[in-house]
C-alpha positions as CSV (number, residue, x, y, z in Angstrom):
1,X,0.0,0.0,0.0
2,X,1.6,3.4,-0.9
3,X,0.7,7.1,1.5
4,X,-1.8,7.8,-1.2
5,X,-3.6,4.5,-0.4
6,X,-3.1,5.1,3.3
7,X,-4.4,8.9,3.5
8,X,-7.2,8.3,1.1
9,X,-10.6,8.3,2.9
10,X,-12.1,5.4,4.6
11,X,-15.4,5.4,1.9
12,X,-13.0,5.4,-0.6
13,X,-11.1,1.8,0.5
14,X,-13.1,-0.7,-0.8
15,X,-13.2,1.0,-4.5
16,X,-9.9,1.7,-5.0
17,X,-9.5,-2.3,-5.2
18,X,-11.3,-2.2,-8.6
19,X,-10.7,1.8,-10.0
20,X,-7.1,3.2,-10.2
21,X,-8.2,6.2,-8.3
22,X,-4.7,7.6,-8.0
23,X,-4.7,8.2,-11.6
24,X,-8.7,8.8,-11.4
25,X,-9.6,11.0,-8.1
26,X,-13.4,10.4,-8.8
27,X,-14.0,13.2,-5.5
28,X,-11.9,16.0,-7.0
29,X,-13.3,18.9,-8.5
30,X,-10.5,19.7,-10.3
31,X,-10.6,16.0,-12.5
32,X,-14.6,16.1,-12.9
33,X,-14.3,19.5,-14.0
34,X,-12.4,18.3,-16.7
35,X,-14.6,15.0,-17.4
36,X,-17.0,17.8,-17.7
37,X,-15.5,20.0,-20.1
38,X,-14.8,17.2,-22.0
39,X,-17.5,15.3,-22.4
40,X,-19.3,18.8,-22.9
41,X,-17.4,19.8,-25.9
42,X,-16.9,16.2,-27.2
43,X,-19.9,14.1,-26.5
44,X,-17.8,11.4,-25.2
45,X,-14.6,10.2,-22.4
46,X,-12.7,7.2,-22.8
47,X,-10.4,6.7,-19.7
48,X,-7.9,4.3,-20.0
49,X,-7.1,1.6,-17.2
50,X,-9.8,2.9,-15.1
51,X,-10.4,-0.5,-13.5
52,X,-7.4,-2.4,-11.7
53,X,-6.1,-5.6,-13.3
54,X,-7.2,-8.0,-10.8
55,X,-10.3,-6.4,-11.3
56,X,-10.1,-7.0,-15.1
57,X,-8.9,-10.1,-14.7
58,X,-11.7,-11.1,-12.0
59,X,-14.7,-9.8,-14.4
60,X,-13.3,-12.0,-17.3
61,X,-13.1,-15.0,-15.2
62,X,-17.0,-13.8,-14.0
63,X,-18.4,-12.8,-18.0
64,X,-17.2,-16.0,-19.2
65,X,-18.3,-18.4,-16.4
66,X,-21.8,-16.4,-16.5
67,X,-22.0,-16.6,-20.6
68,X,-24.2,-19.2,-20.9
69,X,-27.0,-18.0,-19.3
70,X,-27.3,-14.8,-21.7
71,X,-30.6,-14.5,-23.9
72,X,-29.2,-14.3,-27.6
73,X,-31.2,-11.7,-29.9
74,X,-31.1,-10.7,-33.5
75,X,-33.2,-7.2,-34.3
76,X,-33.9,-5.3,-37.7
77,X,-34.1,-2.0,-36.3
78,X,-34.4,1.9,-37.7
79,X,-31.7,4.1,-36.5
80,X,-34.0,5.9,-34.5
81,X,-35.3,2.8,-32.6
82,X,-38.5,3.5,-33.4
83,X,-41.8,2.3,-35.0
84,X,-41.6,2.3,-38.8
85,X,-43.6,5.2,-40.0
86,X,-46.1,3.6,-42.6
87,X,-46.9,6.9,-44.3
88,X,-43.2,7.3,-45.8
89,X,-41.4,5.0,-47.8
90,X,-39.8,1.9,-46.6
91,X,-36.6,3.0,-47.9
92,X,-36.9,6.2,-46.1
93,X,-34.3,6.7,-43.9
94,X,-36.8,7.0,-41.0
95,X,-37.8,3.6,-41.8
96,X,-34.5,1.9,-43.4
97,X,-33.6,-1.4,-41.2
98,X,-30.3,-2.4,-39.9
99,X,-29.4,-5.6,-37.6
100,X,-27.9,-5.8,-34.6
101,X,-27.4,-8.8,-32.7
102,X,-25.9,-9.5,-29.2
103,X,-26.4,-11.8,-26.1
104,X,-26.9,-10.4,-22.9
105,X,-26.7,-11.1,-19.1
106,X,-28.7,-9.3,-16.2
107,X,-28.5,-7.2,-13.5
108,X,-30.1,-10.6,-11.5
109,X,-27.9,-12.8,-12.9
110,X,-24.5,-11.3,-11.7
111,X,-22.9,-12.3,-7.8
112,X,-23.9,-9.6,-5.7
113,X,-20.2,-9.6,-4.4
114,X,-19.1,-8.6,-7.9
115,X,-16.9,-5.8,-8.7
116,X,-19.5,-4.5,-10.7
117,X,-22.5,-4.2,-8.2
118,X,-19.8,-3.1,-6.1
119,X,-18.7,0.2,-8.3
120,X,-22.2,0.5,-9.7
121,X,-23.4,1.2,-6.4
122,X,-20.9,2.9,-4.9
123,X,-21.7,6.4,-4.0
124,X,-18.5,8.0,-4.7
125,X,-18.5,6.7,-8.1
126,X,-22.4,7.6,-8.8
127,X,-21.6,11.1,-7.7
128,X,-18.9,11.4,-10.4
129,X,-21.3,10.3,-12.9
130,X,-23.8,12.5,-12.1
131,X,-22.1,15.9,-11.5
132,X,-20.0,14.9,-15.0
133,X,-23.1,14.3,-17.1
134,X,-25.0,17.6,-15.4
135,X,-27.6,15.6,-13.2
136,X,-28.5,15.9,-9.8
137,X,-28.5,12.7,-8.3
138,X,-28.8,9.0,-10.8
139,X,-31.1,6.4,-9.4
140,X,-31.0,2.2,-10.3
141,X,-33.6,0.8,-12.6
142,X,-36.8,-0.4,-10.4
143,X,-36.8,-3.6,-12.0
144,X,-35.0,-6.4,-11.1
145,X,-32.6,-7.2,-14.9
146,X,-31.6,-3.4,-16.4
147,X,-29.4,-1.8,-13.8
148,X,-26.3,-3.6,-15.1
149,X,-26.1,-5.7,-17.8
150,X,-23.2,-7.4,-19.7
151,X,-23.1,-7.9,-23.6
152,X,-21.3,-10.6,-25.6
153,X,-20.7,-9.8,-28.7
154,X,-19.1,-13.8,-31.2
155,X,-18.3,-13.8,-34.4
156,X,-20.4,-11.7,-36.7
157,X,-22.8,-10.3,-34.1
158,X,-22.6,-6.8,-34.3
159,X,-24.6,-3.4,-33.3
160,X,-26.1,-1.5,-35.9
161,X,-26.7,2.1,-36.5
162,X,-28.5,4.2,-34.3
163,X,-29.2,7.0,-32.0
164,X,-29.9,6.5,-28.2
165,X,-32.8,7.5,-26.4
166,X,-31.3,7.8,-23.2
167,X,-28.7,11.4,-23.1
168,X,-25.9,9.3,-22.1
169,X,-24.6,6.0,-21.7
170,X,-22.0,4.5,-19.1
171,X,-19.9,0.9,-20.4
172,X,-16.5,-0.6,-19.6
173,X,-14.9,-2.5,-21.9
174,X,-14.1,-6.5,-19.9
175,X,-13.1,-8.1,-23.0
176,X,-12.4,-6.8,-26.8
177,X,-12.1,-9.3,-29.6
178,X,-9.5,-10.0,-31.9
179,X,-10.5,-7.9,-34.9
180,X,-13.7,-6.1,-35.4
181,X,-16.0,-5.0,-32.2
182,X,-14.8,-1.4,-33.2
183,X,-17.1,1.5,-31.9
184,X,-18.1,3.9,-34.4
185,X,-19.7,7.4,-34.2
186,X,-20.7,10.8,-35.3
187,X,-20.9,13.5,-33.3
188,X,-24.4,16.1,-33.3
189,X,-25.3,14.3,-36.5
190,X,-29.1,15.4,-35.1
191,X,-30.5,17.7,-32.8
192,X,-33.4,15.1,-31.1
193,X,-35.0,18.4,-29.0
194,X,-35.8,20.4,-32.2
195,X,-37.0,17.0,-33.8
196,X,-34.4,17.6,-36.3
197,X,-34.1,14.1,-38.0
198,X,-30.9,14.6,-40.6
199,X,-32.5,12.4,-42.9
200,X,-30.8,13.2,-45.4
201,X,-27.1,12.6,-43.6
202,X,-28.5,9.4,-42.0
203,X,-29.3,8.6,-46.1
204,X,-25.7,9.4,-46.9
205,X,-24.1,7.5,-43.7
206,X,-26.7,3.9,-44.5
207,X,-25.4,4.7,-47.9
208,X,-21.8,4.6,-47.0
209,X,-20.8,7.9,-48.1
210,X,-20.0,9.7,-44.9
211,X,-16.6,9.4,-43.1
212,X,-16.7,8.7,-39.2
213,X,-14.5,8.6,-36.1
214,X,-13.9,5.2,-33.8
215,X,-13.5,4.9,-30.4
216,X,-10.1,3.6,-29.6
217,X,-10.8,1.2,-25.8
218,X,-8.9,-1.3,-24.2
219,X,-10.3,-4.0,-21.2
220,X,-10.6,-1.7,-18.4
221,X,-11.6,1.6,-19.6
222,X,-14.3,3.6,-18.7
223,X,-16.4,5.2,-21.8
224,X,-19.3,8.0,-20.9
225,X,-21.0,8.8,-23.8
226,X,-23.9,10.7,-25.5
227,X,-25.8,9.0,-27.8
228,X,-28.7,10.8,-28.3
229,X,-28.0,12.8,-30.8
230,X,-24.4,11.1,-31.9
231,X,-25.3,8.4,-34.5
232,X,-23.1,5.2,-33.6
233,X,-22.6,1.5,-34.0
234,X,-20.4,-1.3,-33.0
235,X,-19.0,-3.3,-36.3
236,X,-19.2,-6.8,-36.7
237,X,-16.8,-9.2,-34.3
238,X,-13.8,-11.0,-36.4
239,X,-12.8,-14.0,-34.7
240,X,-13.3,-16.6,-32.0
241,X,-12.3,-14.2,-29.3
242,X,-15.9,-12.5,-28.1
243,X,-16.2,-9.2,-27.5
244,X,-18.0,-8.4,-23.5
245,X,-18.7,-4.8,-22.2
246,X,-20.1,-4.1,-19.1
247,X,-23.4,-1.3,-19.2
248,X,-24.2,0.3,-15.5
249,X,-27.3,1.7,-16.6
250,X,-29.2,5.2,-14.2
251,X,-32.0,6.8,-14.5
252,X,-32.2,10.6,-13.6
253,X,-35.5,9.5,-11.5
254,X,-36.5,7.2,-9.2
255,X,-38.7,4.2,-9.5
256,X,-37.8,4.1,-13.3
257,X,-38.5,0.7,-15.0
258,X,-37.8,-0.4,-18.4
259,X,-40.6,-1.7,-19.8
260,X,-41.9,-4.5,-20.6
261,X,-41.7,-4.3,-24.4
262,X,-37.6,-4.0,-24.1
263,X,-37.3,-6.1,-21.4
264,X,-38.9,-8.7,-23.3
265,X,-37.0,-7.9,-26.9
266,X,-33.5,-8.0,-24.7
267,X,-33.8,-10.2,-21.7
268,X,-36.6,-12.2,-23.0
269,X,-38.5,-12.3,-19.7
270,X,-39.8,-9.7,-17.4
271,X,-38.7,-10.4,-14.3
């Protein structure tokens, strides 16, 4: 144990075991001011090593004894995860399909001595995420699977194209795959609050005519980003090596649930 270790506070102790808080001081105004600025000006953070390696090391060993209990799913989706619109065109970009595919693992379904629950509910953490993404305080889902989930992500499986509808999103990357698994984006491609659509540049992107930035993560980081209005996908996974990320899921309310229509398309039970 170094001095930093030994003068950090007591609340702090049991979460600097999984998060590298010397190079991450999750309580110091100075660093989330900078998250905040950051993410702010470019919709997204990606910081390196933010979990220890035995902590890595110990959700690998977790993801990959739990895999065979995810629920598998294919979708066609639009990019606006939405209801086709039957008055436009089925080639409109409104209503253009794209697949993703994933399997998936629940909140329910993970130890509740993991390092997950354990940073997901930690209050020092939650605090960082909130004053970072501008809320006041970030609540658990009410229901018993969406709070935390982990994805796997074999050979060909991929996310498709789309827009969140949640203003931001928190992951960790456990496990990346060989080749492929690469997170793609574009930043304010629409502006969701003015129901400005960009169909025409969501045209060009599903046409393949629009360049776009990636995401560069290894196992361990933290990513915060904004999808709501940043168009982004995950490409297809090359290789036998699958691809697992961690998603610690808050509402900005309490007693949020998801409902039972998504619970059902991505856990494939309700409770």
């Amino acid at each position: 144990m170094d001095l930093e270790e030994i003068n950090m506070p007591e609340k702090n102790l049991s979460l600097n075991a999984i998060v590298n808080l010397n190079k991450y001081p999750l309580d110091k105004s100075s660093f989330i001011n900078q998250c905040k600025s950051s993410i702010d000006a470019e919709g997204c953070i990606v910081l390196p090593d933010f979990l220890r390696k035995d902590s890595i090391r110990q959700l690998i060993k977790e993801s990959r004894q739990n895999q065979y209990k995810a629920f598998y799913c294919e979708q066609k989706h639009s990019v606006y995860i939405a209801p086709s619109d039957e008055s436009l065109p089925v080639d409109h970009p409104y209503n253009r399909q794209v697949i993703s595919s994933k399997g998936c693992i629940t909140d329910d379904q993970l130890e509740d001595n993991s390092d997950l629950k354990n940073l997901y509910r930690s209050e020092l953490f939650r605090d960082f995420i909130a004053e970072v993404v501008g809320e006041k305080y970030l609540y658990e889902y009410a229901d018993n699977l969406s709070s935390i989930n982990i994805h796997y992500a074999a050979e060909s499986q991929e996310l498709g194209w789309h827009f969140d509808n949640s203003s931001f999103a928190v992951t960790l990357l456990i496990q990346q795959s060989h080749k492929g698994g690469e997170f793609q984006y574009i930043r304010n491609f629409r502006d969701a609050d003015n129901n400005e659509m960009n169909f025409d540049g969501v045209q060009q992107l599903l046409e393949g005519n629009l360049n776009y930035e990636s995401l560069i993560m290894d196992p361990g980081a933290l990513v915060l980003f904004r999808g709501r209005n940043s168009i982004h996908r995950v490409t297809p996974v090359e290789g036998d090596l699958t691809r697992i990320l961690a998603v610690l899921a808050y509402n900005s309310e309490p007693n949020v649930a998801l409902s039972e229509t998504s619970r059902m398309t991505f856990y494939g039970r309700l409770d």
